[in-house]
MOPAC internal coordinates of N, CA, C and O (Angstrom, degrees):
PM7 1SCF
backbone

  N    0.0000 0     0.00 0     0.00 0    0    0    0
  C    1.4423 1     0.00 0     0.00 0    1    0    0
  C    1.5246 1   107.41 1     0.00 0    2    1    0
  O    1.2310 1   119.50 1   -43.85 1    3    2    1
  N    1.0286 1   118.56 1   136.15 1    3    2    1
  C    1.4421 1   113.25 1   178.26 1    5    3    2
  C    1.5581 1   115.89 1  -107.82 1    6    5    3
  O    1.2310 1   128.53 1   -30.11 1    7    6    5
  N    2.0382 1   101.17 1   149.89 1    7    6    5
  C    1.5430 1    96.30 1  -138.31 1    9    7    6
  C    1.8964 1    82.03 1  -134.32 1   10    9    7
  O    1.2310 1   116.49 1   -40.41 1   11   10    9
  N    1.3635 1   124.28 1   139.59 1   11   10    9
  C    0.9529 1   130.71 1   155.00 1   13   11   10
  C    1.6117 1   125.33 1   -87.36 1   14   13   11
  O    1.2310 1   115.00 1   -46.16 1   15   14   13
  N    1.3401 1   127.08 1   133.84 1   15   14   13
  C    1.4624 1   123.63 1  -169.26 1   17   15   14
  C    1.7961 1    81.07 1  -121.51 1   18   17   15
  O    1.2310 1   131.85 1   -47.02 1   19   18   17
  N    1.8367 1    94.72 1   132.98 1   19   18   17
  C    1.3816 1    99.24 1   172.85 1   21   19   18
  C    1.5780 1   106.49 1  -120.28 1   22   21   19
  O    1.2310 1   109.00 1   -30.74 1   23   22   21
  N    0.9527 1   138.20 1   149.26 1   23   22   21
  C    1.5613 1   135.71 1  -143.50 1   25   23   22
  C    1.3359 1    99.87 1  -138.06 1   26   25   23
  O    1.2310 1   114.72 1   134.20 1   27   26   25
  N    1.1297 1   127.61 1   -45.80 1   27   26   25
  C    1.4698 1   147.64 1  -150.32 1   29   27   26
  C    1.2671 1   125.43 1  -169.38 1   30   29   27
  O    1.2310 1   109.56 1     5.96 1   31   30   29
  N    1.2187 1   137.18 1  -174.04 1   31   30   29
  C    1.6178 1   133.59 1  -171.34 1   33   31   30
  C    2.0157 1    96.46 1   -92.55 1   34   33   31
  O    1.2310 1   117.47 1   154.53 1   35   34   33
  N    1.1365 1   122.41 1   -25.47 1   35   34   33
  C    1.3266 1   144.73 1   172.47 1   37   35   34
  C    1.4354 1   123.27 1   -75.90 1   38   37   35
  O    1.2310 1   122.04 1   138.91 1   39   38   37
  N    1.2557 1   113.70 1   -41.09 1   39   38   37
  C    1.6409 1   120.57 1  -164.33 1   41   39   38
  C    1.3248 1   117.14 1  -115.99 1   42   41   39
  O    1.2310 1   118.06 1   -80.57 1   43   42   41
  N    1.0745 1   121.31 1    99.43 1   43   42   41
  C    1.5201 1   114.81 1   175.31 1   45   43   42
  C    1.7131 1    86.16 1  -135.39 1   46   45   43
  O    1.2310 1   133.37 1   -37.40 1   47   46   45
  N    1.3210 1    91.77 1   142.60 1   47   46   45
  C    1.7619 1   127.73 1  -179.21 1   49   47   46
  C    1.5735 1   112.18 1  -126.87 1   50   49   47
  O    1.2310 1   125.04 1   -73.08 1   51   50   49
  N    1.6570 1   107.92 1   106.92 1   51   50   49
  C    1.2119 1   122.09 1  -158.08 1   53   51   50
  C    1.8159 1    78.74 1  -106.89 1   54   53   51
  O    1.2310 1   122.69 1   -50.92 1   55   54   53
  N    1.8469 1   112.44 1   129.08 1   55   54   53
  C    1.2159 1   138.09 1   167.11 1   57   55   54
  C    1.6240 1   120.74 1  -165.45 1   58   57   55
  O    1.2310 1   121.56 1     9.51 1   59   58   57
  N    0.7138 1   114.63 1  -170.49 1   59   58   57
  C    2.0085 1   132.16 1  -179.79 1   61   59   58
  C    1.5232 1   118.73 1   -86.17 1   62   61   59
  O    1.2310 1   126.01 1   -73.27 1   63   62   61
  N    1.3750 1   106.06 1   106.73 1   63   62   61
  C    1.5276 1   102.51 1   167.01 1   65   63   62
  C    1.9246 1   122.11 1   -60.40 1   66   65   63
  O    1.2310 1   138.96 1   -63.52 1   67   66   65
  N    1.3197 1    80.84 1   116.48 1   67   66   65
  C    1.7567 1    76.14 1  -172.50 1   69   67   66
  C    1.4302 1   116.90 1   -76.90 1   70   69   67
  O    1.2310 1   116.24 1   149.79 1   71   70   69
  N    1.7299 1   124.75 1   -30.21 1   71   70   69
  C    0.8866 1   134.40 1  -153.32 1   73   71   70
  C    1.4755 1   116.14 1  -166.54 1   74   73   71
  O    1.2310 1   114.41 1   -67.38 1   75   74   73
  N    1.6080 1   128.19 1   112.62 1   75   74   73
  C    1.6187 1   114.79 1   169.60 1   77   75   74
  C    1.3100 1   102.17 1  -140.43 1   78   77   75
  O    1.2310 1   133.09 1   -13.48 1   79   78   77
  N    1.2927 1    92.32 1   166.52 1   79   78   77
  C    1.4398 1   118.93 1  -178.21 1   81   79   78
  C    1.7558 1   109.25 1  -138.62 1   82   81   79
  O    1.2310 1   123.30 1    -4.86 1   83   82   81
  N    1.2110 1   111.28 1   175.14 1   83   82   81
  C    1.5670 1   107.01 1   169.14 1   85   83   82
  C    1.2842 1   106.99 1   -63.99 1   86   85   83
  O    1.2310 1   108.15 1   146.06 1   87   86   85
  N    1.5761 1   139.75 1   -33.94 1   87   86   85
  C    1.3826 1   101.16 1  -148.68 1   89   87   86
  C    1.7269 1    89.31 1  -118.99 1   90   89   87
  O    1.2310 1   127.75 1  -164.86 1   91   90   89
  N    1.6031 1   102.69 1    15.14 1   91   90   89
  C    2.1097 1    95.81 1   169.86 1   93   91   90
  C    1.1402 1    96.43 1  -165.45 1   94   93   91
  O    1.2310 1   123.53 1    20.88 1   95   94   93
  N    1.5805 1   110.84 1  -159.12 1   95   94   93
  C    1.5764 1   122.54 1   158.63 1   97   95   94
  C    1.5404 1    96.95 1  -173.68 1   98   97   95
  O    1.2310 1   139.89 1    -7.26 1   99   98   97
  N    1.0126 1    79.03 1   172.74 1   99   98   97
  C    2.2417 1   103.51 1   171.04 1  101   99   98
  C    0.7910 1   106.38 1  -128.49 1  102  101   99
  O    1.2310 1   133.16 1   -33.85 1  103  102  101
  N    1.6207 1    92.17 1   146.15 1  103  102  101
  C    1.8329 1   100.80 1  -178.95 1  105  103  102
  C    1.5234 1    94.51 1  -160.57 1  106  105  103
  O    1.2310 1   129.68 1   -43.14 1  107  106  105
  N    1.4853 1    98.94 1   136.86 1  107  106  105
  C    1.7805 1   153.48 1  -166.13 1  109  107  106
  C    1.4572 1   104.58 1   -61.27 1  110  109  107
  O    1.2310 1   115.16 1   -64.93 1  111  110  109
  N    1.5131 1   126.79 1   115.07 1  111  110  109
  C    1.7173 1    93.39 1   169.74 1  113  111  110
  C    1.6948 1    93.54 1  -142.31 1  114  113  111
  O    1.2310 1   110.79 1   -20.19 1  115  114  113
  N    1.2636 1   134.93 1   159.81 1  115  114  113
  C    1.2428 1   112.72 1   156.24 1  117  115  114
  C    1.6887 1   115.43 1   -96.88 1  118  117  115
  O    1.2310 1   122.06 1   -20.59 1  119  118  117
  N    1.5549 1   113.67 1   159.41 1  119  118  117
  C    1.1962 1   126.05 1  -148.86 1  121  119  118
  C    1.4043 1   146.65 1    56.62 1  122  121  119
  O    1.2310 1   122.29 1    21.21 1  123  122  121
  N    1.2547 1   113.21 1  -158.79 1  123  122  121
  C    1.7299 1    89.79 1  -163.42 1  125  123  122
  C    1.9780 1    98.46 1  -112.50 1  126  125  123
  O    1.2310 1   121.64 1     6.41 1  127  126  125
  N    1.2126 1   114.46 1  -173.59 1  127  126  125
  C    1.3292 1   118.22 1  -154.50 1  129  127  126
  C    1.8829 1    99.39 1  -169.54 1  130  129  127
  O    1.2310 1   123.02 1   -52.95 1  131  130  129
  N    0.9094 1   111.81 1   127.05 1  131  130  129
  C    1.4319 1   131.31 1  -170.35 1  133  131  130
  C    1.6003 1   103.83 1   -82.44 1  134  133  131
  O    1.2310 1   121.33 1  -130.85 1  135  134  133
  N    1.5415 1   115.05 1    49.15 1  135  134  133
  C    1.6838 1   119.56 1  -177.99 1  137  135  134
  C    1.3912 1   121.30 1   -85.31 1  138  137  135
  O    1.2310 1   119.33 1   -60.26 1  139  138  137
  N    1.0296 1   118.88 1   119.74 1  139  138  137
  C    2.2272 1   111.92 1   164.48 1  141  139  138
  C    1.3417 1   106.48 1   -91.38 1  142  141  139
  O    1.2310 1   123.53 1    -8.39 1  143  142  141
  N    1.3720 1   110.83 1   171.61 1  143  142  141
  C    1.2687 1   136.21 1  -163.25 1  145  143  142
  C    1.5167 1    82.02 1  -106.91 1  146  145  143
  O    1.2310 1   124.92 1   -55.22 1  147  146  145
  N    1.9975 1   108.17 1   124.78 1  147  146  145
  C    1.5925 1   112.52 1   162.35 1  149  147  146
  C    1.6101 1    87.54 1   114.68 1  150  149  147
  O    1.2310 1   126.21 1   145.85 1  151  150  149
  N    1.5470 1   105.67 1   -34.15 1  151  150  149
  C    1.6346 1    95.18 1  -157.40 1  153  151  150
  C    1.8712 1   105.54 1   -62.51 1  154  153  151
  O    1.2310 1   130.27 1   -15.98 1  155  154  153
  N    1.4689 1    97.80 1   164.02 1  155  154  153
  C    1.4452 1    71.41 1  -176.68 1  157  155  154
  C    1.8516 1    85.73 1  -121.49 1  158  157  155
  O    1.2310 1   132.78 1    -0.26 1  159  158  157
  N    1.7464 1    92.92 1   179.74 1  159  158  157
  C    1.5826 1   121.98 1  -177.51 1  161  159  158
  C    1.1132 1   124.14 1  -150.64 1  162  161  159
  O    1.2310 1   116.77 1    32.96 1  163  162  161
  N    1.4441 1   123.74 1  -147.04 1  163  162  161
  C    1.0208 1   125.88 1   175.45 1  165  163  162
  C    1.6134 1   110.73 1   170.55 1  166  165  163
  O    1.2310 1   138.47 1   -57.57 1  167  166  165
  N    1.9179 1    81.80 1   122.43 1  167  166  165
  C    1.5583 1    93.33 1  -176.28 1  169  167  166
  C    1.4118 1   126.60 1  -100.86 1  170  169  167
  O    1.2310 1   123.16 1   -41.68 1  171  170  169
  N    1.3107 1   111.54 1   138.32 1  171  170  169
  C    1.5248 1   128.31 1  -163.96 1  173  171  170
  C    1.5132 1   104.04 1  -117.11 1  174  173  171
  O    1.2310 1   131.43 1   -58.33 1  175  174  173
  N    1.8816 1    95.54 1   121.67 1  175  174  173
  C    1.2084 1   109.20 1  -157.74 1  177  175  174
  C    1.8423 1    93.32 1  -116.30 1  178  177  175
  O    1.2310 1   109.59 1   -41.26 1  179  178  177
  N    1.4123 1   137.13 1   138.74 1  179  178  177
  C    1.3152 1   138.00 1  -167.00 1  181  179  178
  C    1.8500 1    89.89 1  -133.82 1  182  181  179
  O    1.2310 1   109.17 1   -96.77 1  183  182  181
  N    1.5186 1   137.89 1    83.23 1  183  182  181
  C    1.4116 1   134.38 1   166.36 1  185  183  182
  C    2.1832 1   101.82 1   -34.52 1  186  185  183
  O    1.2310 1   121.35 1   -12.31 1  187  186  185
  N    0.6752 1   115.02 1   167.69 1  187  186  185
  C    1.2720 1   131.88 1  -140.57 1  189  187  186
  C    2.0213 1    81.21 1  -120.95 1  190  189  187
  O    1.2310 1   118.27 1   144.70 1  191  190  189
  N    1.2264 1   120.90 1   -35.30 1  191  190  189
  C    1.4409 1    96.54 1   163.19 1  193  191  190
  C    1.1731 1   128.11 1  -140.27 1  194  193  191
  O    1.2310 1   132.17 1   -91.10 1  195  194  193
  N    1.3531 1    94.11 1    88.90 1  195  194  193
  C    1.7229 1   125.62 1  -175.85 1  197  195  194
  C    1.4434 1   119.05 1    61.89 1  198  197  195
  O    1.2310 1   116.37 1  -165.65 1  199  198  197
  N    1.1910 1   124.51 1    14.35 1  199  198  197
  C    1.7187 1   110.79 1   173.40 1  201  199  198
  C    1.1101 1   111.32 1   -66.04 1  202  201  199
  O    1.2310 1   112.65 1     8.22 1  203  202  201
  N    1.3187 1   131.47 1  -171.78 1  203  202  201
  C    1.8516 1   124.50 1  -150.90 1  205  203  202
  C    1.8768 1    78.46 1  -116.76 1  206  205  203
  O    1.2310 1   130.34 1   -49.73 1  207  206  205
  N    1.3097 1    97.67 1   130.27 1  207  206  205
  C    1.5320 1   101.39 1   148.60 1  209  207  206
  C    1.4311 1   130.16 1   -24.20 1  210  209  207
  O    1.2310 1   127.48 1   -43.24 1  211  210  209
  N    1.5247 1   103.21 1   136.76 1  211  210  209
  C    1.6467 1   134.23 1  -167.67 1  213  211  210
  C    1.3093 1   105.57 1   -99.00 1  214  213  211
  O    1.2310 1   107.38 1   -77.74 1  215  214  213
  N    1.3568 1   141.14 1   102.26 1  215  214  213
  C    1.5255 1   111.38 1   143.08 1  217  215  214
  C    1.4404 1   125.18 1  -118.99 1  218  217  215
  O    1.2310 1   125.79 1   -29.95 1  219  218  217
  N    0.9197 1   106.49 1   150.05 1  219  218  217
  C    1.5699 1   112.81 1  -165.97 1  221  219  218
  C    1.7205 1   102.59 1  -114.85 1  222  221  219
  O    1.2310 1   125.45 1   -29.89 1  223  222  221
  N    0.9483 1   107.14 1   150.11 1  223  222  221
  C    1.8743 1   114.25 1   159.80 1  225  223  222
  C    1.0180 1    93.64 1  -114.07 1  226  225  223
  O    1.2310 1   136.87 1   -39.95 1  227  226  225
  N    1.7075 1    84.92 1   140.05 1  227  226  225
  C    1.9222 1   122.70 1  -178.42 1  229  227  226
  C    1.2055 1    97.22 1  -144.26 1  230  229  227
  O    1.2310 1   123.50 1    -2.62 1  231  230  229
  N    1.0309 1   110.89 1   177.38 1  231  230  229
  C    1.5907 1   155.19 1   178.35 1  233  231  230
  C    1.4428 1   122.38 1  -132.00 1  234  233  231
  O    1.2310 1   119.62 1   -53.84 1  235  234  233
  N    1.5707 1   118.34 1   126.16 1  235  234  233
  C    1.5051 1   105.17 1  -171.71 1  237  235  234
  C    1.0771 1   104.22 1  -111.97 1  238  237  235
  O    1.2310 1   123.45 1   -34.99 1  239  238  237
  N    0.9651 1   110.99 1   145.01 1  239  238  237
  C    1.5657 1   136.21 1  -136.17 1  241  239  238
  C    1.9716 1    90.56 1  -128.88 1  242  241  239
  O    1.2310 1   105.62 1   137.27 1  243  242  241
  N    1.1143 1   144.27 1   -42.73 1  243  242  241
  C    1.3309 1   128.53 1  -157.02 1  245  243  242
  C    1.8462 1    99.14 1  -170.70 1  246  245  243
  O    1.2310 1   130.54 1   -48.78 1  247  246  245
  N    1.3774 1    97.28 1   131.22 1  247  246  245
  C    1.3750 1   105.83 1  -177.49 1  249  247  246
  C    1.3225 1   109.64 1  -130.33 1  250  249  247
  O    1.2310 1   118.33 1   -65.45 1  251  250  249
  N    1.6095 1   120.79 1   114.55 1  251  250  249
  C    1.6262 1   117.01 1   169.81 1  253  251  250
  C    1.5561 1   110.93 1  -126.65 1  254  253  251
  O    1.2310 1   124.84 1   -56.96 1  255  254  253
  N    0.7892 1   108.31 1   123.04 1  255  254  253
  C    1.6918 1   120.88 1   163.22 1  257  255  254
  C    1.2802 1   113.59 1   -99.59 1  258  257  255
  O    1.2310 1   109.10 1   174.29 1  259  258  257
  N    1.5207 1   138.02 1    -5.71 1  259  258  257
  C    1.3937 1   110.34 1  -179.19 1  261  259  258
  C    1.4477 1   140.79 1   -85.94 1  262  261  259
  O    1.2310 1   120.66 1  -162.94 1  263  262  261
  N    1.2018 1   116.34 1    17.06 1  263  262  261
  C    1.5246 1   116.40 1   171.91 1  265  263  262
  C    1.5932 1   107.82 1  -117.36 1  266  265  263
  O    1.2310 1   114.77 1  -141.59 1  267  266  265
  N    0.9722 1   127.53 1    38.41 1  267  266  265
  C    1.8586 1   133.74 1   159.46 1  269  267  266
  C    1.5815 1    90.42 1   120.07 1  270  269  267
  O    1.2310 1   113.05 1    69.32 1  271  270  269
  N    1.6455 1   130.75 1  -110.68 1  271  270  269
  C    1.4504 1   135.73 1  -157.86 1  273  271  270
  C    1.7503 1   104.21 1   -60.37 1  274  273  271
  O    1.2310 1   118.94 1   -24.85 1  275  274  273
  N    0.9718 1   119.63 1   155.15 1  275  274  273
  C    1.5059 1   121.36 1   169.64 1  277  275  274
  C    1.3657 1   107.67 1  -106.96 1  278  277  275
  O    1.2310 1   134.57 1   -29.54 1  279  278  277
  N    1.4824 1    89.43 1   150.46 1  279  278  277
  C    1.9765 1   115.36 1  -159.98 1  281  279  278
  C    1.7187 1    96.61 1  -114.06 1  282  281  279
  O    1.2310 1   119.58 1   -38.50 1  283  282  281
  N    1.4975 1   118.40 1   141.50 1  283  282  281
  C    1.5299 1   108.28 1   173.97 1  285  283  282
  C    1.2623 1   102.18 1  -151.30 1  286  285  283
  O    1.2310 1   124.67 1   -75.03 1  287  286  285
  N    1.1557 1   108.64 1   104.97 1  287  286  285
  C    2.1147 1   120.33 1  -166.92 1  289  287  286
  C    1.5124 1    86.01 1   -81.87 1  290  289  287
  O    1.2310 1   125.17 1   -38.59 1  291  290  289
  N    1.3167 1   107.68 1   141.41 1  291  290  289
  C    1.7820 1   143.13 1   179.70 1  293  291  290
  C    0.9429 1   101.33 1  -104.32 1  294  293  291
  O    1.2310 1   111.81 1   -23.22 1  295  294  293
  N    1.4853 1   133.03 1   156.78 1  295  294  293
  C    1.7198 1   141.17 1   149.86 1  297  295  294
  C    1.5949 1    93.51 1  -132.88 1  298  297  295
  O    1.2310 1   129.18 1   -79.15 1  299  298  297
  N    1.1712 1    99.91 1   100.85 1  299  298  297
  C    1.8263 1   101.31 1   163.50 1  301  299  298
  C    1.5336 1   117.66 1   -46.20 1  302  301  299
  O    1.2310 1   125.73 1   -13.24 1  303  302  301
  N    1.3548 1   106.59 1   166.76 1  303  302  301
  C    1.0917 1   120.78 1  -161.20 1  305  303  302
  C    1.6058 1    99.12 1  -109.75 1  306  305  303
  O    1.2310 1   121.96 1   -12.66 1  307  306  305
  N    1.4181 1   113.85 1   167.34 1  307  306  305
  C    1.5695 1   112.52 1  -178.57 1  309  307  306
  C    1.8822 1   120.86 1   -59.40 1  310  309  307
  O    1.2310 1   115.83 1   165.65 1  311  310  309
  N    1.3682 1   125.53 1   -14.35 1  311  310  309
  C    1.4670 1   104.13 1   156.10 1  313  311  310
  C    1.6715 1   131.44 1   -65.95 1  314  313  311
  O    1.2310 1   134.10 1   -37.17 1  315  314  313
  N    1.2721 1    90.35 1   142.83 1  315  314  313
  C    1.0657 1   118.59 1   178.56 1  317  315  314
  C    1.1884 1   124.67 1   -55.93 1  318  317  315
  O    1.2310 1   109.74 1   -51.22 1  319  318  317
  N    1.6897 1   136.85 1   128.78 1  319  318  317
  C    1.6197 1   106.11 1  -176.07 1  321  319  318
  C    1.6983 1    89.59 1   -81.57 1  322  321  319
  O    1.2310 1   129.32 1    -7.87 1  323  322  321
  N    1.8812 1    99.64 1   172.13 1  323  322  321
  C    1.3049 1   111.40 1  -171.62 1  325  323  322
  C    1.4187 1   105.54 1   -75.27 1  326  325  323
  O    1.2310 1   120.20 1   -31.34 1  327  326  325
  N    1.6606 1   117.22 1   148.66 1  327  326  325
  C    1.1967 1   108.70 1  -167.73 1  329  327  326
  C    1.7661 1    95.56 1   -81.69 1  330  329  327
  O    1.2310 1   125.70 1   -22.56 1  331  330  329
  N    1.6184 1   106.66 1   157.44 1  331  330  329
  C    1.1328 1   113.19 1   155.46 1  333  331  330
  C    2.2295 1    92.71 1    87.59 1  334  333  331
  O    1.2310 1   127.57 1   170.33 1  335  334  333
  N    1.4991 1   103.04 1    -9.67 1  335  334  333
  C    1.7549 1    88.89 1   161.11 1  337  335  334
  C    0.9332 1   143.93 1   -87.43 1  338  337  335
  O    1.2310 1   114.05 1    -3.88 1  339  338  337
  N    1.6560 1   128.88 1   176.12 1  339  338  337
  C    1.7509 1   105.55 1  -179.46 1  341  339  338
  C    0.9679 1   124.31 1   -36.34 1  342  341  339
  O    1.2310 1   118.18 1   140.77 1  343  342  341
  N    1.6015 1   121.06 1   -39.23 1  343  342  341
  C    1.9113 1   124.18 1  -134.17 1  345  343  342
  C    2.3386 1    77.32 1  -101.74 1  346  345  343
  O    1.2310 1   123.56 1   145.56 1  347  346  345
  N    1.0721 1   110.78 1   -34.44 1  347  346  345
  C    1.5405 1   105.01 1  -172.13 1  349  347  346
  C    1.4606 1   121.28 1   -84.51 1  350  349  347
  O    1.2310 1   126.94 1   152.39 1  351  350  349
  N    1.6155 1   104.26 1   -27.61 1  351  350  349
  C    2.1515 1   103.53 1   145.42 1  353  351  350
  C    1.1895 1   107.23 1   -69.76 1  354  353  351
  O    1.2310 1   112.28 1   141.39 1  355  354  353
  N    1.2239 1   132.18 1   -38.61 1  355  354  353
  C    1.6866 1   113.78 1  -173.65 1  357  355  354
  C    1.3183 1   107.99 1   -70.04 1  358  357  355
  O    1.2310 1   113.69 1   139.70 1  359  358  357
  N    1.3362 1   129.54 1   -40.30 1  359  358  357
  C    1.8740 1   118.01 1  -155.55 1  361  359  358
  C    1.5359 1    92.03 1   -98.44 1  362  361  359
  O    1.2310 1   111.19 1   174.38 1  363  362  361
  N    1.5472 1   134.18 1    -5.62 1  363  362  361
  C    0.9970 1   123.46 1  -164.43 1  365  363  362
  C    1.8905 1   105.36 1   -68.81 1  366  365  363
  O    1.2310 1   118.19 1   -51.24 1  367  366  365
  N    1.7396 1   121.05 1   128.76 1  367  366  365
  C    1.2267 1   109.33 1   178.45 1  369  367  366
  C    1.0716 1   118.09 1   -64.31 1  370  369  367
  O    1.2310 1   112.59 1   137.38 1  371  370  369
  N    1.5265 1   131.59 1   -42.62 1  371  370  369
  C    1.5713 1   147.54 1   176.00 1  373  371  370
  C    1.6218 1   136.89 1   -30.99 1  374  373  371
  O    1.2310 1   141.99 1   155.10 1  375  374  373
  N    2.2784 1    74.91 1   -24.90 1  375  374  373
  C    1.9641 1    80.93 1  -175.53 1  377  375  374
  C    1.4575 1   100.89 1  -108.33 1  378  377  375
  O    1.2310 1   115.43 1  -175.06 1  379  378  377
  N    1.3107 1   126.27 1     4.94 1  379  378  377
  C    1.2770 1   146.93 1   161.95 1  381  379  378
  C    1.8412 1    96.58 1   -38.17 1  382  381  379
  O    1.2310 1   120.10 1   180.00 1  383  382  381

């Protein structure tokens, strides 16, 4: 799924969510990116067939670039996803 990370009024880094959960995710980008640990953002999630855009506030939590693409683990922030949206039928355990 492809995931926009917005950082600032300047920085947004368009790449691939690799991985989420309720309380973070990772996401895929190639090249490097001027990120701190604490800083916060916000990731923008677009489902792949047509549901309305996701964004979540996070906090990034861990930045590695050294083995080729760069990785940047999120910890969301205290909202809630909306009940009844893509990202809250998908992570929900119940409908498992």
């Amino acid at each position: 799924m492809g995931a926009r990370l917005e950082c600032g009024p300047d920085q947004v880094i368009s790449g691939q969510l690799w991985d989420i959960s309720r309380s973070g995710a990772a996401v895929c980008f190639r090249g490097t990116a001027a990120l701190a640990q604490g800083q916060e953002a916000r990731l923008m999630l677009r489902p792949r067939h047509g549901d309305e855009e996701v964004t979540i506030p996070a906090r990034v939590r861990w930045v590695d670039g050294r083995q080729g693409p760069t990785f940047v683990g999120l910890h969301f922030g205290e909202a809630p996803l909306a009940p009844g949206s893509f990202l809250d039928t998908f992570l929900n355990p119940q409908a498992a």
